[in-house]
py3Dmol code that shows the C-alpha trace and the ligand (Angstrom):
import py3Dmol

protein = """\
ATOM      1  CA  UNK A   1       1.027  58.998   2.562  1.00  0.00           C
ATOM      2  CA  UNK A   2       4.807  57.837   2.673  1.00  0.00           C
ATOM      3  CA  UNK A   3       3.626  53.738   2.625  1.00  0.00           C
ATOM      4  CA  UNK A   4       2.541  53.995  -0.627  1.00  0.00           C
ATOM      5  CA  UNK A   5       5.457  53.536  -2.777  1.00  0.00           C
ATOM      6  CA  UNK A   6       5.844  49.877  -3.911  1.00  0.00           C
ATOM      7  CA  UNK A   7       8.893  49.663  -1.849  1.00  0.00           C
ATOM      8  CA  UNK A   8       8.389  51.030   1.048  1.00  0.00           C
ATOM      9  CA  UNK A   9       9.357  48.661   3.576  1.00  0.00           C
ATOM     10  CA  UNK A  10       5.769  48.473   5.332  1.00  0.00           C
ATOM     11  CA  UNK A  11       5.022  46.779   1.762  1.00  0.00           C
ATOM     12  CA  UNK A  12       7.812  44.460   1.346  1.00  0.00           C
ATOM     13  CA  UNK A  13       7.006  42.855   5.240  1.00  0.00           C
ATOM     14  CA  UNK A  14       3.532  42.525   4.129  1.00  0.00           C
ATOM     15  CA  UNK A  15       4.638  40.922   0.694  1.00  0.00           C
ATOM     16  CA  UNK A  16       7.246  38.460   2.401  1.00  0.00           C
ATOM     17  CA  UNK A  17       4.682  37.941   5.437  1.00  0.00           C
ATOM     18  CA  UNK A  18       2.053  36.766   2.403  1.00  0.00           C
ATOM     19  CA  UNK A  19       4.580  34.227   1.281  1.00  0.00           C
ATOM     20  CA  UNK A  20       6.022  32.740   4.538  1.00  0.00           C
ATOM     21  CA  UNK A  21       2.002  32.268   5.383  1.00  0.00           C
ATOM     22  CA  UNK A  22       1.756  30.534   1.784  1.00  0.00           C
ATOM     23  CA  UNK A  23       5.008  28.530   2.562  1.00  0.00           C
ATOM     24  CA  UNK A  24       3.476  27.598   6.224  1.00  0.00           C
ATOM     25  CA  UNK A  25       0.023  26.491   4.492  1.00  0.00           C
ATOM     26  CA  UNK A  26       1.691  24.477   2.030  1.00  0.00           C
ATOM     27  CA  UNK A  27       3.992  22.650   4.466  1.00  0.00           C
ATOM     28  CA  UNK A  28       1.476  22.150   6.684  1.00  0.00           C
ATOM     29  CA  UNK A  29      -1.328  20.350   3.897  1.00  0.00           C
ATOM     30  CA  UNK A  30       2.039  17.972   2.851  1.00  0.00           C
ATOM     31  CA  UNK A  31       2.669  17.252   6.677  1.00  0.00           C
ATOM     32  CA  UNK A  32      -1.104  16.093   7.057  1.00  0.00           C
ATOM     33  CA  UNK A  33      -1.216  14.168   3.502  1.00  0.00           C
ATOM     34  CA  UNK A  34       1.582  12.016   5.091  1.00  0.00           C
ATOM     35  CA  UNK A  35       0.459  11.798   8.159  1.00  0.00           C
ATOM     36  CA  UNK A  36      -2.867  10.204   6.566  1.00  0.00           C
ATOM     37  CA  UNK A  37      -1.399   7.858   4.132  1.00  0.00           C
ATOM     38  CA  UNK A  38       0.850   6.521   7.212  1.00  0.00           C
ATOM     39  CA  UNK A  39      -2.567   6.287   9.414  1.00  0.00           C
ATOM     40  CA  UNK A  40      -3.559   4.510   6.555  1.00  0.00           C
ATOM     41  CA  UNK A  41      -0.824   2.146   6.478  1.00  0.00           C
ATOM     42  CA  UNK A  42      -0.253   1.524   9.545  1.00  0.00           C
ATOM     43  CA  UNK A  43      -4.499   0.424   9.979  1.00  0.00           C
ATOM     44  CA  UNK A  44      -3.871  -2.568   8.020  1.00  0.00           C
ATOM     45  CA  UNK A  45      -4.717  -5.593  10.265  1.00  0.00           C
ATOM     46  CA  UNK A  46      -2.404  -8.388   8.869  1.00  0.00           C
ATOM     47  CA  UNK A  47      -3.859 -12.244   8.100  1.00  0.00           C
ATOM     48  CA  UNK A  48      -2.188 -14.681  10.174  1.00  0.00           C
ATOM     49  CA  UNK A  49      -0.887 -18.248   9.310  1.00  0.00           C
ATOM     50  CA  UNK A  50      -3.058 -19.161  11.903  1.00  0.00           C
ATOM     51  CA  UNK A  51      -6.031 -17.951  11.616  1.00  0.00           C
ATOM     52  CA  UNK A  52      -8.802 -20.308  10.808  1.00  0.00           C
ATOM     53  CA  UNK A  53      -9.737 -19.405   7.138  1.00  0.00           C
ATOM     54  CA  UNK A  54      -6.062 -18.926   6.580  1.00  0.00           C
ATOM     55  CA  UNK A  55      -4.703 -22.698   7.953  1.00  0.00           C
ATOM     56  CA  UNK A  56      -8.107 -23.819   6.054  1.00  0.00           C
ATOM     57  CA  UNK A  57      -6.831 -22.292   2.389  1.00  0.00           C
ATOM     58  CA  UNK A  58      -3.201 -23.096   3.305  1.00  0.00           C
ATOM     59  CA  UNK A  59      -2.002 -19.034   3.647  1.00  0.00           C
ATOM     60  CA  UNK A  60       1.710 -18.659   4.001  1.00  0.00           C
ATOM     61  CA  UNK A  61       3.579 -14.964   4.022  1.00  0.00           C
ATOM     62  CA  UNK A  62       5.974 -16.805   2.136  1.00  0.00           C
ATOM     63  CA  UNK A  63       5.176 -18.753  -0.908  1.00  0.00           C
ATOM     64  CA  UNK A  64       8.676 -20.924  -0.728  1.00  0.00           C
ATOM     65  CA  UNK A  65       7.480 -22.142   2.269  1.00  0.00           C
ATOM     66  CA  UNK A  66       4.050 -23.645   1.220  1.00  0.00           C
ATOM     67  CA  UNK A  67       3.850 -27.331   1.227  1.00  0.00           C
ATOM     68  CA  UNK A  68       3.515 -28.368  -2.531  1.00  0.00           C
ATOM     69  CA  UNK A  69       2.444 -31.929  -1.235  1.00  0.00           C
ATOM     70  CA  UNK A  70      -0.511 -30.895   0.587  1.00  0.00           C
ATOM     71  CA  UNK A  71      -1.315 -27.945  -1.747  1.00  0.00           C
ATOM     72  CA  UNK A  72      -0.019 -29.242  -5.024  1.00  0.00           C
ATOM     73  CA  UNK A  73      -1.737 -26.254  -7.284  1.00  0.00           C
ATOM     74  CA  UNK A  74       1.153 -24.176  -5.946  1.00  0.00           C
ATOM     75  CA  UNK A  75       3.808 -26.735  -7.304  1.00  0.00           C
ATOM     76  CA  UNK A  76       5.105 -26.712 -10.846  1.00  0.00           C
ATOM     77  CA  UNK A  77       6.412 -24.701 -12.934  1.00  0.00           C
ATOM     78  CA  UNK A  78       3.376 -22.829 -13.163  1.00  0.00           C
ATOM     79  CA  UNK A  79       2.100 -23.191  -9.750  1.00  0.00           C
ATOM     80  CA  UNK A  80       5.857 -21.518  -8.595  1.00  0.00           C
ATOM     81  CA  UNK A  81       4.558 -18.398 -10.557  1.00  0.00           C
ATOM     82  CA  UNK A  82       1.861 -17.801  -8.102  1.00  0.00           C
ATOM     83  CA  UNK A  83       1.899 -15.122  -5.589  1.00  0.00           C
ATOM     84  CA  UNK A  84      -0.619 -12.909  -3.596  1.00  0.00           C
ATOM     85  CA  UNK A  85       0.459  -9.993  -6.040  1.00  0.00           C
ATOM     86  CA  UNK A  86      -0.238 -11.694  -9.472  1.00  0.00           C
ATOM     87  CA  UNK A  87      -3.598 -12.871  -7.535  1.00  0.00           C
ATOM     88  CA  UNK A  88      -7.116 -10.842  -8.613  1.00  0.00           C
ATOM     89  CA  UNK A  89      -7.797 -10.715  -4.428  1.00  0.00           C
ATOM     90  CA  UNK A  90      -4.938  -8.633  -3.745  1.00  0.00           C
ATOM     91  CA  UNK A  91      -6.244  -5.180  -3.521  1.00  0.00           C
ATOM     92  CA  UNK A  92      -2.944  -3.386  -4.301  1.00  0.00           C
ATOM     93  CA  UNK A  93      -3.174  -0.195  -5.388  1.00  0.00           C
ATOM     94  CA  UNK A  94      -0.109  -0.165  -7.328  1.00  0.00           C
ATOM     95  CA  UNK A  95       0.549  -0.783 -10.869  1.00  0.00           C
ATOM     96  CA  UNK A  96       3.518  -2.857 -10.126  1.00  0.00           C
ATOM     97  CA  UNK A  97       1.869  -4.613  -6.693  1.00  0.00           C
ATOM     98  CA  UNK A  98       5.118  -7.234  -6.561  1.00  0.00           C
ATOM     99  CA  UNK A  99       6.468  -3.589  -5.142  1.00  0.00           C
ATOM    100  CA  UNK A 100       4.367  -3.401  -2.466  1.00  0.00           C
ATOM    101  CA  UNK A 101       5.036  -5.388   0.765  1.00  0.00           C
ATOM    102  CA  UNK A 102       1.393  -6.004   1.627  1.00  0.00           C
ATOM    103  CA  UNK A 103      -2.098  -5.197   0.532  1.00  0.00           C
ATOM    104  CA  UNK A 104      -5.466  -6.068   1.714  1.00  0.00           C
ATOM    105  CA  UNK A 105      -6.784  -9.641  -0.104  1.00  0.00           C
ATOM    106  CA  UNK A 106     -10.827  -9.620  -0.655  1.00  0.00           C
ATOM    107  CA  UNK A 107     -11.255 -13.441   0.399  1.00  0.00           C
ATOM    108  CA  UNK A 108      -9.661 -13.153   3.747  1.00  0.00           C
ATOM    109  CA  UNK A 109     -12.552  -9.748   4.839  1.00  0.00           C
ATOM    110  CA  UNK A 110      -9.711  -7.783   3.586  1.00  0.00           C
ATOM    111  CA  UNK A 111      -7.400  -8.392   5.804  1.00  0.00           C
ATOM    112  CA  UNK A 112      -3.758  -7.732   4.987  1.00  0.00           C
ATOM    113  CA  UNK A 113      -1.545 -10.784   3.223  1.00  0.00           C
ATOM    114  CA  UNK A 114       1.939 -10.174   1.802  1.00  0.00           C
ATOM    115  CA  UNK A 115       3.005  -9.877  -1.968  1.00  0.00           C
ATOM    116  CA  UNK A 116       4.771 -12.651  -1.773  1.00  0.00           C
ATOM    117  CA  UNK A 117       2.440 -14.853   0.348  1.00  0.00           C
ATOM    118  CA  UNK A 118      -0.309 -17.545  -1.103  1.00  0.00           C
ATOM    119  CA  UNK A 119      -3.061 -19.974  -0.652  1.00  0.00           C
ATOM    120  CA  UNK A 120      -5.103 -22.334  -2.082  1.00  0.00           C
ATOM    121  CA  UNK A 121      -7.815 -19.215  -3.433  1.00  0.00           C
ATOM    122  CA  UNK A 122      -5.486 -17.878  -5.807  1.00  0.00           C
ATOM    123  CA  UNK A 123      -6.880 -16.828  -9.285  1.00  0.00           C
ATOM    124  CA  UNK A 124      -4.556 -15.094 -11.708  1.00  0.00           C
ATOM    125  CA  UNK A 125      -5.283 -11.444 -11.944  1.00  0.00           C
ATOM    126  CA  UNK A 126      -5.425 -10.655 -16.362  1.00  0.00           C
ATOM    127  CA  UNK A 127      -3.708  -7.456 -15.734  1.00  0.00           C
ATOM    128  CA  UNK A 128      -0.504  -8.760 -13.626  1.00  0.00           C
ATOM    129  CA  UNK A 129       2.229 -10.632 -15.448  1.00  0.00           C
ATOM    130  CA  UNK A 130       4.552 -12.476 -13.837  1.00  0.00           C
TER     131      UNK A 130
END
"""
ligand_1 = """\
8
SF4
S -6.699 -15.182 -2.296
Fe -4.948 -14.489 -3.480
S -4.269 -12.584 -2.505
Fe -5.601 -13.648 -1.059
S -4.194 -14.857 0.221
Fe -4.895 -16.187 -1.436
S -3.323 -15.970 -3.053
Fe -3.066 -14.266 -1.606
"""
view = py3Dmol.view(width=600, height=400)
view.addModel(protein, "pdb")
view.setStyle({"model": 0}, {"cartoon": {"style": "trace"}})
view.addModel(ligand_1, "xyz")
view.setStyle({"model": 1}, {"stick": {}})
view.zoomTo()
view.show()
């Protein structure tokens, strides 16, 4: 039986076969975890400026560009502190949500809006200052 020393070379391609198969599992379950969290990404529908419930609450992506006149909780200095991200509908995931771009917001069916959007719903969220 000449295979049966521990380094016979039989043994070492079975050995290094074992660990390019763990290698190929391993890259192959972090290919697929990406892949999903991109899917994932990439499904969220955005809110537009224009869509109904979003002209009727006075959505903008950008918060600078809300009219203060019309909307005058967003002006101040305390109204300028509001965002999407500090707001309790933003469904960010994130413990520092300014970070994210985009997340989806419960009172527009979860659609997405954008960290630094806002409208006339917004309720501070207790556990994000700033
Ligand atoms: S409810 Fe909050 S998170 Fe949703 S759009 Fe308005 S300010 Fe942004």
């Amino acid at each position: 039986m000449p295979d049966q020393h521990p380094n016979h070379p039989r043994r070492q391609f079975l050995k290094i076969g074992g660990l390019g198969l763990a290698t190929l599992f391993l890259a192959d379950k972090t290919l697929a975890q990406k892949s999903a969290a991109q899917a994932g990404a990439a499904k969220l529908e955005m809110t537009k400026e224009t869509d109904p419930q979003a002209t009727a609450l006075g959505y903008k992506e950008d918060a600078a560009k809300v009219d203060v006149k019309k909307w005058p909780k967003r002006g101040g200095a305390e109204g300028s502190k509001q965002f999407c991200y500090n707001c309790q509908f933003y469904q960010s995931k994130s413990d520092k949500p300014a970070s994210v771009p985009a997340a989806p917001c419960t009172l527009f069916a979860n659609k997405g809006v954008t960290a630094k959007g806002w409208c006339n719903g917004w309720v501070q969220n207790p556990t994000v200052k700033g």
